[in-house]
C-alpha positions as CSV (number, residue, x, y, z in Angstrom):
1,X,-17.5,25.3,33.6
2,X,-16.2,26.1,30.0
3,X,-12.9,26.3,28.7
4,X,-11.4,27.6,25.4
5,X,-10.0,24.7,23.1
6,X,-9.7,27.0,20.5
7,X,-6.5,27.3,18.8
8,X,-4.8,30.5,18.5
9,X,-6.1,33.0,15.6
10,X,-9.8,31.7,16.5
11,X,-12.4,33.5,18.1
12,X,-12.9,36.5,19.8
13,X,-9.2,37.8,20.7
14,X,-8.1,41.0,22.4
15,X,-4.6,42.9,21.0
16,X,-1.9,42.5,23.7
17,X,-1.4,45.1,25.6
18,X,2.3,46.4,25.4
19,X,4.4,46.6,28.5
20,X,6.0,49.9,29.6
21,X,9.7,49.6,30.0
22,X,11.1,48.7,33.2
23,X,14.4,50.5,32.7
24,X,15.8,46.3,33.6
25,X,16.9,44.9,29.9
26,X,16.0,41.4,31.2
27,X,12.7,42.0,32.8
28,X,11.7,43.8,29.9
29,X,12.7,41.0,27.6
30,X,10.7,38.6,29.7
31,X,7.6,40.7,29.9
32,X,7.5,41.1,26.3
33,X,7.7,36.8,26.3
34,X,4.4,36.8,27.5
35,X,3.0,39.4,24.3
36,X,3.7,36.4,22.5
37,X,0.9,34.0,24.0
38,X,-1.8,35.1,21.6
39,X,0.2,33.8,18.9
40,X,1.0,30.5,20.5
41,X,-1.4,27.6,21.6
42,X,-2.5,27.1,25.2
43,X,-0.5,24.1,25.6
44,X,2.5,26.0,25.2
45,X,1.6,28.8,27.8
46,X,3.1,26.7,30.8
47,X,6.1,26.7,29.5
48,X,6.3,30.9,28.7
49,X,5.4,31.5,32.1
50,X,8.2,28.9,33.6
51,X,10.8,31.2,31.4
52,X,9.3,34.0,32.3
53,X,9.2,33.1,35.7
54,X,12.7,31.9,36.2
55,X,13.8,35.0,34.3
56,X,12.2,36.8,36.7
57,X,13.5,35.0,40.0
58,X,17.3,35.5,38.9
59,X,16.6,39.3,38.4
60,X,15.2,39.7,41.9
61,X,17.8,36.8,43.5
62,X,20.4,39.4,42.2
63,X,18.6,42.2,44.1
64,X,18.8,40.2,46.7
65,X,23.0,40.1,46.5
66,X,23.3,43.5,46.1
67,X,21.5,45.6,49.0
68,X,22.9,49.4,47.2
69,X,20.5,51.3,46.7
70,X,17.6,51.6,43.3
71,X,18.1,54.4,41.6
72,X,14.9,56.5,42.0
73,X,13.4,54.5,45.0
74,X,13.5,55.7,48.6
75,X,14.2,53.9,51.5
76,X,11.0,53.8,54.0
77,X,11.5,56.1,57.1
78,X,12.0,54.4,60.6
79,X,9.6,55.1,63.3
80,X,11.4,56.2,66.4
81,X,10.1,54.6,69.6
């Protein structure tokens, strides 16, 4: 098995592909954390995606605190039985 060592800048590399917009200011501000990897070297990946990560995690904890409803989502139907 093969891994890249190759520092950033080196080799073949892909553009990053551009997030769409949540319509969530922090989740879009984490996404666009990870655009930044191609510019950074591997060994500092870890440590995007634990920001990222955590970012994330306090969005979705507040979700969890506040049951109202998402604008634009709807609630799943109950079976009646």
């Amino acid at each position: 098995m093969e891994h890249n060592t190759e520092e950033p800048g080196q080799g073949d590399s892909q553009p990053a592909e551009q997030h769409q917009p949540t319509g969530e200011p922090r989740v879009d501000e984490a996404l666009q954390s990870l655009d930044e990897l191609g510019s950074l070297p591997v060994s500092a990946h870890p440590g995007v995606f634990e920001q990222v990560h955590a970012s994330l995690q306090e969005v979705l904890g507040e979700l969890d605190l506040d049951p109202g409803p998402v604008a634009g989502a709807q609630r799943p139907q109950r079976l009646s039985g």
